[in-house]
C-alpha positions as a Markdown table, in Angstrom:
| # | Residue | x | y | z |
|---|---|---|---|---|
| 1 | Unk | -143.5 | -161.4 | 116.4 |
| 2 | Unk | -145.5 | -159.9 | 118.6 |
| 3 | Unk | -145.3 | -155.9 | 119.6 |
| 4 | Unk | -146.4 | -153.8 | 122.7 |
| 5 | Unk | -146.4 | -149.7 | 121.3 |
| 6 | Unk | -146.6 | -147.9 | 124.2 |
| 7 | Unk | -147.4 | -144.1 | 124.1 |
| 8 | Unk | -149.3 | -141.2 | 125.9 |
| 9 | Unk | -151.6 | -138.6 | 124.7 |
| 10 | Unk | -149.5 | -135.3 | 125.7 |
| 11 | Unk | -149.7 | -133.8 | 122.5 |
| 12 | Unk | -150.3 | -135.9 | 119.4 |
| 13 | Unk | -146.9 | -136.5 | 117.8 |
| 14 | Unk | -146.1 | -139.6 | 120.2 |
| 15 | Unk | -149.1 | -141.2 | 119.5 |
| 16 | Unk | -148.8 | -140.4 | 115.4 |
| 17 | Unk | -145.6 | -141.7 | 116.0 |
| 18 | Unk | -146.7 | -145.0 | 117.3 |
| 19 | Unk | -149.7 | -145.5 | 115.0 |
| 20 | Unk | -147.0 | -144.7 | 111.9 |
| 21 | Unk | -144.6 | -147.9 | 113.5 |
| 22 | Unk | -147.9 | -150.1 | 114.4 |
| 23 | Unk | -148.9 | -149.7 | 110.6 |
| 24 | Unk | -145.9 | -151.1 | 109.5 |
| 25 | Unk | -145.8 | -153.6 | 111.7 |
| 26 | Unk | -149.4 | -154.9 | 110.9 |
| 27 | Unk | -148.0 | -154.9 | 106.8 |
| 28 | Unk | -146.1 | -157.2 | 107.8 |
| 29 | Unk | -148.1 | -159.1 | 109.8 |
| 30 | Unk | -147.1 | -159.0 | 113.2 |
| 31 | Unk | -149.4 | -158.9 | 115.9 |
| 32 | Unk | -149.2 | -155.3 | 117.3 |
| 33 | Unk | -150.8 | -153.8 | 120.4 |
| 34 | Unk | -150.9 | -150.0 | 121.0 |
| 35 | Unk | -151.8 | -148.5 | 124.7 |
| 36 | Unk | -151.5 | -145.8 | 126.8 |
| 37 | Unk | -149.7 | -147.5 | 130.0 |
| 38 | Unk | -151.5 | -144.5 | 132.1 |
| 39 | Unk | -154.6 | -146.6 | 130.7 |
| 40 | Unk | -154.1 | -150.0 | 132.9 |
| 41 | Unk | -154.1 | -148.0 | 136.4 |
| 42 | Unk | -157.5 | -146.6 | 135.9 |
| 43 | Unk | -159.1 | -144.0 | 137.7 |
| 44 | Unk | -158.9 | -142.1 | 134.3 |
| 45 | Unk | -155.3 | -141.1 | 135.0 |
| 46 | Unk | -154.0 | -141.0 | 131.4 |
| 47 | Unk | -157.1 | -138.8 | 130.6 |
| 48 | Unk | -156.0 | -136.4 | 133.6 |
| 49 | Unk | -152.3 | -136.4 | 132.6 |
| 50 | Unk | -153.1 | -136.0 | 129.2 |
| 51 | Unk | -155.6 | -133.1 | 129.9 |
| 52 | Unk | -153.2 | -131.1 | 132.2 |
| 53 | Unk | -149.8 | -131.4 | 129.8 |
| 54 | Unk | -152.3 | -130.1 | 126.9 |
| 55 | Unk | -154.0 | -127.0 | 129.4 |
| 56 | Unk | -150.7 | -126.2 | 130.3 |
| 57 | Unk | -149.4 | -125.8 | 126.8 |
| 58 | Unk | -151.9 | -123.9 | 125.9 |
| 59 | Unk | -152.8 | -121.4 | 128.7 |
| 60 | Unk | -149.6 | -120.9 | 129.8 |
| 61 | Unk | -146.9 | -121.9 | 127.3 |
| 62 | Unk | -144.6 | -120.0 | 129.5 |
| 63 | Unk | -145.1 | -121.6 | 133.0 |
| 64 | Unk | -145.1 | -124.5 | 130.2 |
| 65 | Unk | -141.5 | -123.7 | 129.2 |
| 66 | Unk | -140.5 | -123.0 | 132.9 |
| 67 | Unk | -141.0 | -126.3 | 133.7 |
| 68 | Unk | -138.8 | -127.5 | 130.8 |
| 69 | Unk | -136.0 | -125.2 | 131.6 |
| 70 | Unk | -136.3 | -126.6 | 135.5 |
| 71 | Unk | -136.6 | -130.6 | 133.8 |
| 72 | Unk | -133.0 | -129.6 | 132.2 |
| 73 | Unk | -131.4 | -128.4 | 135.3 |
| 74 | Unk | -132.7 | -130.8 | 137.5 |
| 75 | Unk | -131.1 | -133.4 | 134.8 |
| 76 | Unk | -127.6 | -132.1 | 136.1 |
| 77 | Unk | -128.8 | -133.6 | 139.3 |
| 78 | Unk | -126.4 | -137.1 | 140.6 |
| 79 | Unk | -130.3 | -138.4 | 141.4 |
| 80 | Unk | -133.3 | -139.6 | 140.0 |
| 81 | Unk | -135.9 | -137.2 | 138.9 |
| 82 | Unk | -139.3 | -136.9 | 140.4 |
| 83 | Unk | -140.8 | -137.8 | 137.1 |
| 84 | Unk | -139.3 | -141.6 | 137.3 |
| 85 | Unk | -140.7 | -141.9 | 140.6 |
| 86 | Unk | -144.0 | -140.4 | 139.7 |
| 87 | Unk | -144.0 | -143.2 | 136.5 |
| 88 | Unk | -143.2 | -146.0 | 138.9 |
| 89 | Unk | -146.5 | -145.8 | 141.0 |
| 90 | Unk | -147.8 | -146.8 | 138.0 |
| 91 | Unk | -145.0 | -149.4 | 137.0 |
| 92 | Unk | -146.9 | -152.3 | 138.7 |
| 93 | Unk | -149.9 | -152.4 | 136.6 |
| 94 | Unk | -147.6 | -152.4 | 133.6 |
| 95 | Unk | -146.1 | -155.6 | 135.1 |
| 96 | Unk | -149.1 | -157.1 | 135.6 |
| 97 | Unk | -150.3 | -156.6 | 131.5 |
| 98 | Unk | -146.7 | -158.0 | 130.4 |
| 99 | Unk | -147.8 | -161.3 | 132.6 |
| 100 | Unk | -150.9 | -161.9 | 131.2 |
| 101 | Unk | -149.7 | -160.4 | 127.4 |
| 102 | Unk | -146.3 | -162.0 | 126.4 |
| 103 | Unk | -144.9 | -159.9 | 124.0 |
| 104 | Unk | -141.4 | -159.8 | 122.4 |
| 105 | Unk | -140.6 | -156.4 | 121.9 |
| 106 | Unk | -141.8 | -153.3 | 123.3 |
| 107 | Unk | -141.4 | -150.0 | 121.2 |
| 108 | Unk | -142.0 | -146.3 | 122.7 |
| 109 | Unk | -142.5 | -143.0 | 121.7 |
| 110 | Unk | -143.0 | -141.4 | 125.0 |
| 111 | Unk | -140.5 | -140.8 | 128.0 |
| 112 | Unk | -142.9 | -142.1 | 130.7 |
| 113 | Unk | -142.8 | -145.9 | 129.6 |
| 114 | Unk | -139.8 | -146.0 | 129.2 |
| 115 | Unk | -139.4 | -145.1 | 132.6 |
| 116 | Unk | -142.0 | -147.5 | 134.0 |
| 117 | Unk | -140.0 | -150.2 | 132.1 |
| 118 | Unk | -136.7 | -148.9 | 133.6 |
| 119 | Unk | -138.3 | -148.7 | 137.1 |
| 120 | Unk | -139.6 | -152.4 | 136.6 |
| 121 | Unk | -135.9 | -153.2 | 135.3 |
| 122 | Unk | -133.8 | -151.7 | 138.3 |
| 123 | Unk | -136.7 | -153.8 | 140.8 |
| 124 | Unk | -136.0 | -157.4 | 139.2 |
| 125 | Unk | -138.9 | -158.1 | 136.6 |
| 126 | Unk | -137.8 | -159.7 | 133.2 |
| 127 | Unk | -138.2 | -157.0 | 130.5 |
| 128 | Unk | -138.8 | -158.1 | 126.7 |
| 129 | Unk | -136.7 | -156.2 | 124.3 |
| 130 | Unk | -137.1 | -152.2 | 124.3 |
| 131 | Unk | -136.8 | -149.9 | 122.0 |
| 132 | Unk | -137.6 | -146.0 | 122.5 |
| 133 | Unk | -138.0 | -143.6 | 119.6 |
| 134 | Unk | -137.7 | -139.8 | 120.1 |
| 135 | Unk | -140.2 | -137.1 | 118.9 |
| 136 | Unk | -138.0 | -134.0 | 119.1 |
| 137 | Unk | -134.9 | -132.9 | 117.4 |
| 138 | Unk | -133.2 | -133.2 | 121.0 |
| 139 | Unk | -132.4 | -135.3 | 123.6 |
| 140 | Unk | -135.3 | -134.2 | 126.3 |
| 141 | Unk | -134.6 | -133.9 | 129.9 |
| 142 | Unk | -134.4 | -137.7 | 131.8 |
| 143 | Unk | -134.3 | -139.6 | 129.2 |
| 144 | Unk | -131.1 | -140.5 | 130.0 |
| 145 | Unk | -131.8 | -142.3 | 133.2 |
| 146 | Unk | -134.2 | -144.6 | 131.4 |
| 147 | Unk | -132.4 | -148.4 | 130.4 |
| 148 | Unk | -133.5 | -149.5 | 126.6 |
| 149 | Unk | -131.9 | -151.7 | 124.7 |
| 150 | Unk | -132.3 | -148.9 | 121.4 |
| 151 | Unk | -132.5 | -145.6 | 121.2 |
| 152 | Unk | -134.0 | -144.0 | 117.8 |
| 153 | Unk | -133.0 | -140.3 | 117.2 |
| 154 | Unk | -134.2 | -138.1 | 114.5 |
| 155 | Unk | -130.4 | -137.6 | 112.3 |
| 156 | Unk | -126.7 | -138.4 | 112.6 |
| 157 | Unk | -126.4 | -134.8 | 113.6 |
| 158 | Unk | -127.6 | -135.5 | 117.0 |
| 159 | Unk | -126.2 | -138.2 | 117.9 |
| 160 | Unk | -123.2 | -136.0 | 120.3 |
| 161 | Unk | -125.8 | -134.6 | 122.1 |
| 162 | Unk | -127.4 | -137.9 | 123.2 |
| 163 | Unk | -124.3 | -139.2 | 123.7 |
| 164 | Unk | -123.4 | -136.6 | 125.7 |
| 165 | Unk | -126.0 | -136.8 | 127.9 |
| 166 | Unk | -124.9 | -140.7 | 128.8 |
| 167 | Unk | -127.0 | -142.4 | 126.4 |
| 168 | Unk | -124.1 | -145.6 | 125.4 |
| 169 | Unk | -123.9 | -144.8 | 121.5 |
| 170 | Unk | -124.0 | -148.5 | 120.6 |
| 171 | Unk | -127.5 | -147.9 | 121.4 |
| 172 | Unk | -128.2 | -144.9 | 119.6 |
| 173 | Unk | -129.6 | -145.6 | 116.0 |
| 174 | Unk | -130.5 | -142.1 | 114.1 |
| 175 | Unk | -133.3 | -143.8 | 111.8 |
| 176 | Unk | -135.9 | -140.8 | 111.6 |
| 177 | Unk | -139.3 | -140.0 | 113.1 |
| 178 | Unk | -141.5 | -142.0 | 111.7 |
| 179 | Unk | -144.6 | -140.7 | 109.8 |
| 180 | Unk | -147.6 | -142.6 | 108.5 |
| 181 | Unk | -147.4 | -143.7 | 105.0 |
| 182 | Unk | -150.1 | -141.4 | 103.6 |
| 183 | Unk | -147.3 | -138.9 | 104.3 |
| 184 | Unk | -145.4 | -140.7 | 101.7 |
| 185 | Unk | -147.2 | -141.5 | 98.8 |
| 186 | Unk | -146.9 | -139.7 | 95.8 |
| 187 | Unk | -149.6 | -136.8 | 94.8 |
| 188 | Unk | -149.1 | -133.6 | 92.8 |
| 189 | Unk | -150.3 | -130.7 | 93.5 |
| 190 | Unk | -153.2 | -130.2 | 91.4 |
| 191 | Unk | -154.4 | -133.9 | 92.0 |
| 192 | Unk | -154.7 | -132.8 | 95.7 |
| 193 | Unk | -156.3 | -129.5 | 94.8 |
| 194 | Unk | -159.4 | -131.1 | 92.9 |
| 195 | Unk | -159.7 | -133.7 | 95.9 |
| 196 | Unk | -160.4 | -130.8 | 98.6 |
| 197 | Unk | -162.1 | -128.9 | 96.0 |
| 198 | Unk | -159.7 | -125.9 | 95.8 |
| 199 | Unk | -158.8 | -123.3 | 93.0 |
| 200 | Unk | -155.9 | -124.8 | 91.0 |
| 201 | Unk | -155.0 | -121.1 | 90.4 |
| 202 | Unk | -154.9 | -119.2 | 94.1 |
| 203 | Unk | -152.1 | -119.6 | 96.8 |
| 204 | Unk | -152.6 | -121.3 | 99.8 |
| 205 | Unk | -151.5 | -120.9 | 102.9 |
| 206 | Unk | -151.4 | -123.5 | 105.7 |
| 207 | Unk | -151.2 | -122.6 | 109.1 |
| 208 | Unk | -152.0 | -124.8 | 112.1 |
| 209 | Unk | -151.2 | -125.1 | 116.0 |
| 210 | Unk | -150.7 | -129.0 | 116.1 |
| 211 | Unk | -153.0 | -131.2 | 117.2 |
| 212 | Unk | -154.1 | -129.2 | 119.8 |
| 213 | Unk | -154.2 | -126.0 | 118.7 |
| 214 | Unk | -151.7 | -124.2 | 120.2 |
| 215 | Unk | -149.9 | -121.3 | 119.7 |
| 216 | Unk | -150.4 | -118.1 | 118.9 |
| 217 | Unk | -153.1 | -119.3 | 115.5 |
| 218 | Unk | -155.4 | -116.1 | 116.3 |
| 219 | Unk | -152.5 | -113.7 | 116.2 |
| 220 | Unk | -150.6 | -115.5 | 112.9 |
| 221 | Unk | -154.3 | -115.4 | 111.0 |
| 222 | Unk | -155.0 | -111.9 | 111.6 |
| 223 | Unk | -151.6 | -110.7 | 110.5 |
| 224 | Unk | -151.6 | -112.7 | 107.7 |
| 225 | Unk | -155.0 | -111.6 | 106.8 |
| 226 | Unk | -153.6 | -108.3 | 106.6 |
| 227 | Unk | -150.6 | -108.6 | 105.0 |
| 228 | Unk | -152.6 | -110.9 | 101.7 |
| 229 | Unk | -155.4 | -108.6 | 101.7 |
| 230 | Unk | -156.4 | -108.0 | 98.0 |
| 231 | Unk | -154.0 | -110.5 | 96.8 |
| 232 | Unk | -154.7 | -114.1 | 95.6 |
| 233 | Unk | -154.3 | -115.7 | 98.7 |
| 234 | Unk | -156.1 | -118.2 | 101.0 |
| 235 | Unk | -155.6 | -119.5 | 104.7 |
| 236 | Unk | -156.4 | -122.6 | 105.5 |
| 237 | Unk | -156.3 | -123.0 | 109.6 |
| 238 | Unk | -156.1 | -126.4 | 111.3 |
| 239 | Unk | -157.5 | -125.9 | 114.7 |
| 240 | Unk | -156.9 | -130.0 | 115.9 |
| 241 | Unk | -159.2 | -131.1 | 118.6 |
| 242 | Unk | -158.6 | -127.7 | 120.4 |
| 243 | Unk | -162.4 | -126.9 | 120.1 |
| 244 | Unk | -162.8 | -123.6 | 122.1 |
| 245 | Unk | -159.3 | -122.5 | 119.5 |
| 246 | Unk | -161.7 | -123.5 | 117.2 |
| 247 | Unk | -165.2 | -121.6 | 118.0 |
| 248 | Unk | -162.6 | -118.5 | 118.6 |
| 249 | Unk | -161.6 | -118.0 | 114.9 |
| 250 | Unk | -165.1 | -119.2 | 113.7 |
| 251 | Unk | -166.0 | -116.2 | 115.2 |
| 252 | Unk | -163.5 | -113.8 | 114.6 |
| 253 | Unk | -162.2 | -115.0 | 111.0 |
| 254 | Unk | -165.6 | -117.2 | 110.0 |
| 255 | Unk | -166.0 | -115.6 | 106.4 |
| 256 | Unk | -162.5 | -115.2 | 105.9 |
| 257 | Unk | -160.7 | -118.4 | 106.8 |
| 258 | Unk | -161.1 | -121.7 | 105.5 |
| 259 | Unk | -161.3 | -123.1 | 109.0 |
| 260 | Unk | -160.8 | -127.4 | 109.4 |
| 261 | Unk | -160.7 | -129.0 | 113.1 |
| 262 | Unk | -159.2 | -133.0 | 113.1 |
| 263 | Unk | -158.8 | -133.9 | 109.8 |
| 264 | Unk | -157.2 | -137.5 | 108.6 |
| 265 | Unk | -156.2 | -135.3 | 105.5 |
| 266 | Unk | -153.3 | -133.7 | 106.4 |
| 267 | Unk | -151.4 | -134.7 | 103.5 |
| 268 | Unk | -153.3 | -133.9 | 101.1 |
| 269 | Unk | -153.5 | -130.1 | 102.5 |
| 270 | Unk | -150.0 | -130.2 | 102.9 |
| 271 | Unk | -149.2 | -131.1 | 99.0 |
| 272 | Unk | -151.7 | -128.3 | 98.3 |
| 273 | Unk | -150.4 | -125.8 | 100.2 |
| 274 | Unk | -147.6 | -122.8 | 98.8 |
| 275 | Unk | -146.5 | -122.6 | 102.7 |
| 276 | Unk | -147.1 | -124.5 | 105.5 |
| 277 | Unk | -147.2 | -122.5 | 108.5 |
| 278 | Unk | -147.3 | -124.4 | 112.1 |
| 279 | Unk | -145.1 | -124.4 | 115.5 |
| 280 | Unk | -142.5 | -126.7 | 115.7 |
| 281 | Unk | -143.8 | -129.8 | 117.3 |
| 282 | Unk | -141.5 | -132.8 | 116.0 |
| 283 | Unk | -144.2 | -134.7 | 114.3 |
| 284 | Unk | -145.6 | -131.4 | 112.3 |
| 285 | Unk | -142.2 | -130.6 | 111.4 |
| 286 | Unk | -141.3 | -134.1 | 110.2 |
| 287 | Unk | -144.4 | -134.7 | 107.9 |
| 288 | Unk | -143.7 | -131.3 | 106.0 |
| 289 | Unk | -140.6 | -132.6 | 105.8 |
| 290 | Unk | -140.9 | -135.9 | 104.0 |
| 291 | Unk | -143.3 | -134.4 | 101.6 |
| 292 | Unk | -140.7 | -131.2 | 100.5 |
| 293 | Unk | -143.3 | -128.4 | 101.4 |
| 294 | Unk | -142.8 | -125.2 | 101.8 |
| 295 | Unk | -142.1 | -124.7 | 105.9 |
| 296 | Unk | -142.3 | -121.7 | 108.1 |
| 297 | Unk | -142.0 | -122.6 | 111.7 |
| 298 | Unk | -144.6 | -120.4 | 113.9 |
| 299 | Unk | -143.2 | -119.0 | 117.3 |
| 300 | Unk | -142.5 | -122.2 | 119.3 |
| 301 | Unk | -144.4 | -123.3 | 122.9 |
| 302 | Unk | -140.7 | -122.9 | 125.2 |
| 303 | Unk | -139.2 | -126.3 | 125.4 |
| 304 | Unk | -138.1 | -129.1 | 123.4 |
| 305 | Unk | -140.1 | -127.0 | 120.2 |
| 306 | Unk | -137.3 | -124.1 | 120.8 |
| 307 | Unk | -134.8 | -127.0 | 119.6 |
| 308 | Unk | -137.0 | -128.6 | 116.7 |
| 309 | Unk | -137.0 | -125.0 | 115.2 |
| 310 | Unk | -133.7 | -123.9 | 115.9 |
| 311 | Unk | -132.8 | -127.6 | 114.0 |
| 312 | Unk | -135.1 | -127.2 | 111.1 |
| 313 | Unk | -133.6 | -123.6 | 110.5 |
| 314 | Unk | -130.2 | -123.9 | 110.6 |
| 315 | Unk | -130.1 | -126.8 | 108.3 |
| 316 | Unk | -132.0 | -125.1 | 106.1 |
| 317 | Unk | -135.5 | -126.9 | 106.3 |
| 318 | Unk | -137.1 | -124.4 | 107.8 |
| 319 | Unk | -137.7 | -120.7 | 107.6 |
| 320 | Unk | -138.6 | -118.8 | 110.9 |
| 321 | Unk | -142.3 | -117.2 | 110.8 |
| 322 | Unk | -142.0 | -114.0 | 113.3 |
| 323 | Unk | -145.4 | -112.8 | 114.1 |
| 324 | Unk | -144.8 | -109.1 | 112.1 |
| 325 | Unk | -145.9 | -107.3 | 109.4 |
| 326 | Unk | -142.7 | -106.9 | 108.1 |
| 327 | Unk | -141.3 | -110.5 | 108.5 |
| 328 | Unk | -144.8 | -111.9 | 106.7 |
| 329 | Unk | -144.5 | -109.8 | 103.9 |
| 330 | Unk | -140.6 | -110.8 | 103.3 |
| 331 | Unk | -141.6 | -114.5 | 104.3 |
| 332 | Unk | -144.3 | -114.6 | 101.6 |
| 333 | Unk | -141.8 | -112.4 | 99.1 |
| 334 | Unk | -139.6 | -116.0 | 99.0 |
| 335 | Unk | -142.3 | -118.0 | 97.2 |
| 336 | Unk | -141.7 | -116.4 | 94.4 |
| 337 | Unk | -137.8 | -117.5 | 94.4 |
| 338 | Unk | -137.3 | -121.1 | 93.1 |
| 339 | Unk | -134.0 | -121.0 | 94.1 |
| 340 | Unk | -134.7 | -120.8 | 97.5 |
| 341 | Unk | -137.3 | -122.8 | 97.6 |
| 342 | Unk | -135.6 | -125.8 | 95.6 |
| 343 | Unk | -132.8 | -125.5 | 98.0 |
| 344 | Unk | -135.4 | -125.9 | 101.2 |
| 345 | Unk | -136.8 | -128.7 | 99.6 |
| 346 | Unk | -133.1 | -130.5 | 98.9 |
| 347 | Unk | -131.9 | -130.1 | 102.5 |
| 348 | Unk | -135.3 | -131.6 | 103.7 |
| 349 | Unk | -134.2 | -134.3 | 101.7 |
| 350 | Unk | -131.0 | -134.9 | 102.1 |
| 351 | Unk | -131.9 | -134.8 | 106.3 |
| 352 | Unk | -135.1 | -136.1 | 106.7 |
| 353 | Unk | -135.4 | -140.2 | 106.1 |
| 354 | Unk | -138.9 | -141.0 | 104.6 |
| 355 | Unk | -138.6 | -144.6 | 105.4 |
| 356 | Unk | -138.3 | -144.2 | 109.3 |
| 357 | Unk | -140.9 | -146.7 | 110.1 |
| 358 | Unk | -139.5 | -149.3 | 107.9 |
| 359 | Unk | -136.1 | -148.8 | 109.3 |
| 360 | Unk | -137.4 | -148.9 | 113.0 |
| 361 | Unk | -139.3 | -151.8 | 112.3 |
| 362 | Unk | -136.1 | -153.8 | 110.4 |
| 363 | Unk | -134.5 | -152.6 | 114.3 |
| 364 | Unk | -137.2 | -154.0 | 116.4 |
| 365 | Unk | -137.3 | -157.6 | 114.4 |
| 366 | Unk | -133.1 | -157.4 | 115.0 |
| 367 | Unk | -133.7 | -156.9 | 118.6 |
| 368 | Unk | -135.7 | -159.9 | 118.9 |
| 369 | Unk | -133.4 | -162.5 | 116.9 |
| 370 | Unk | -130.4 | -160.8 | 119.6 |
């Protein structure tokens, strides 16, 4: 079989997504491709898309969520949205790649393929098999004027709400976001302790901004600094590839914060952590989840991350992390309650799948025997 992944670098859940479904894939030996559509237009166009979604979300998360909160009204709209036009200027180079690269399924985790597939689609050109998995705990604006032939969502509990929005629910199939094996295999504690060469007798705290360092990580550190001061706690800060986030704390928090930009060893901070700490992108969320850790979900960027929170916390996943003295102190107060924290870990559990990848893969070799 082979397999077209198409995503786009606007935040790196989508593409952690895809690379989480192409390893999969590749165990079992299909031949797998994975591209950023933006890519085959050239001119650098996926670079400047990718740079302005990522400026915008972190320079101004609120002109960020105004946009979001105009998406979901415009949705409403009997018409097409500017952002499937915008996606079918560059629909024609797509065509030309699925010419001269058969493939016989394509698998997404980003809206704007799918709407260059759905443009292509309503102008005549033969489509292989499609399949679109979502990122978010929610159905975000326009994806229900895209045509796939599957539909992944994150639970069960969704499903109403994409169905709602149109989306036929034959065609909905709540397997999970999928998250890269390292996520999954087993480690204790201690083991990944003495592999990142930390105390196996302080408390750690996590806290990170996504991959690209968003969020308010400058506030979070210096309250939490405050609140642990003279106690056995230490922060750990992922900064991601936001480098000027990064030279920021160096400066202000240097000798005080274990500070880490990309690392390929999330995991194993995650299973050392007491509390993970970070805003509520659907990827972060998700890998906290399918290892049981400790979560606190940061104030989120407005948007789809006001529903991935809102989800994680209400089911119980999830504790809110509001930026005050106060709330830190009675946040870190509940790691010393098993009971609590036994019963975060058992609704992560019980709601979060750890074999999404396998399952999404079993869909996309259905597809193609349809």
């Amino acid at each position: 079989m082979e397999v077209l992944i198409l995503s786009c670098g606007t935040g790196g859940g989508h593409n952690s997504a895809a690379a989480a479904v192409q390893e999969e894939l590749l165990r079992r030996g299909h031949g797998v491709t994975l591209l950023n559509p933006l890519d085959l237009s050239g001119g650098k166009l996926a670079e400047r898309v990718d740079h302005a979604y990522i400026d915008l979300a972190q320079a101004a998360p609120g002109g960020f969520g105004a946009i979001y909160a105009i998406g979901n009204a415009y949705r409403r709209l009997p018409w097409r949205s500017p952002v499937y036009f915008a996606n079918g200027h560059a629909a024609d180079a797509l065509a030309d790649y699925l010419r001269q690269h058969p493939v016989d399924v394509i698998v997404m985790t980003h809206l704007f393929p799918a709407e260059m597939l759905t443009y292509l689609k309503n102008h005549g050109v033969t489509i292989p098999k499609t399949l679109f998995i979502t990122t978010d705990y929610t159905c975000i604006p326009f994806m229900e004027e895209v045509d796939c032939d599957a539909y992944v969502t994150p639970s069960p509990m969704l499903t109403g709400e994409f169905s709602s929005w149109g989306i036929p629910q034959e065609r909905i199939y709540p397997l999970g976001i999928p998250v890269r094996g390292d996520f999954c295999r087993p480690i204790t504690t201690e083991q990944a302790r003495q592999a990142l060469n930390l105390a196996q007798d302080r408390r750690y705290l996590l806290i990170a901004g996504g991959s690209i360092g968003a969020g308010k990580l400058e506030k979070a550190i210096s309250l939490l600094l405050q609140v642990t001061q003279g106690q056995n706690y230490e922060l750990i800060a992922v900064c991601g590839s936001n480098r000027s986030v990064c030279s920021s704390l160096e400066k202000r928090f240097g000798d005080r914060v274990r500070l880490l930009g990309k690392t390929d060893r999330m995991p194993e901070y995650l299973r050392a952590c007491d509390l993970y700490l970070t805003k509520p992108g659907g990827l972060s969320t998700t890998e906290a989840a399918v290892m049981e850790v400790p979560l606190a979900l940061l104030p989120p960027i407005p948007g789809c991350e006001n529903r991935n929170r809102r989800f994680f916390t209400q089911t119980g996943m999830a504790w809110e992390a509001e930026l005050t003295p106060g709330a830190l102190e009675q946040l870190l107060g509940l790691l010393d309650q098993k009971d609590k924290l036994e019963h975060m870990a058992q609704c992560q559990r019980s709601i979060i799948p750890k074999d999404a990848a396998r399952r999404i893969s079993d869909l996309a070799e259905a597809l193609t025997k349809e």
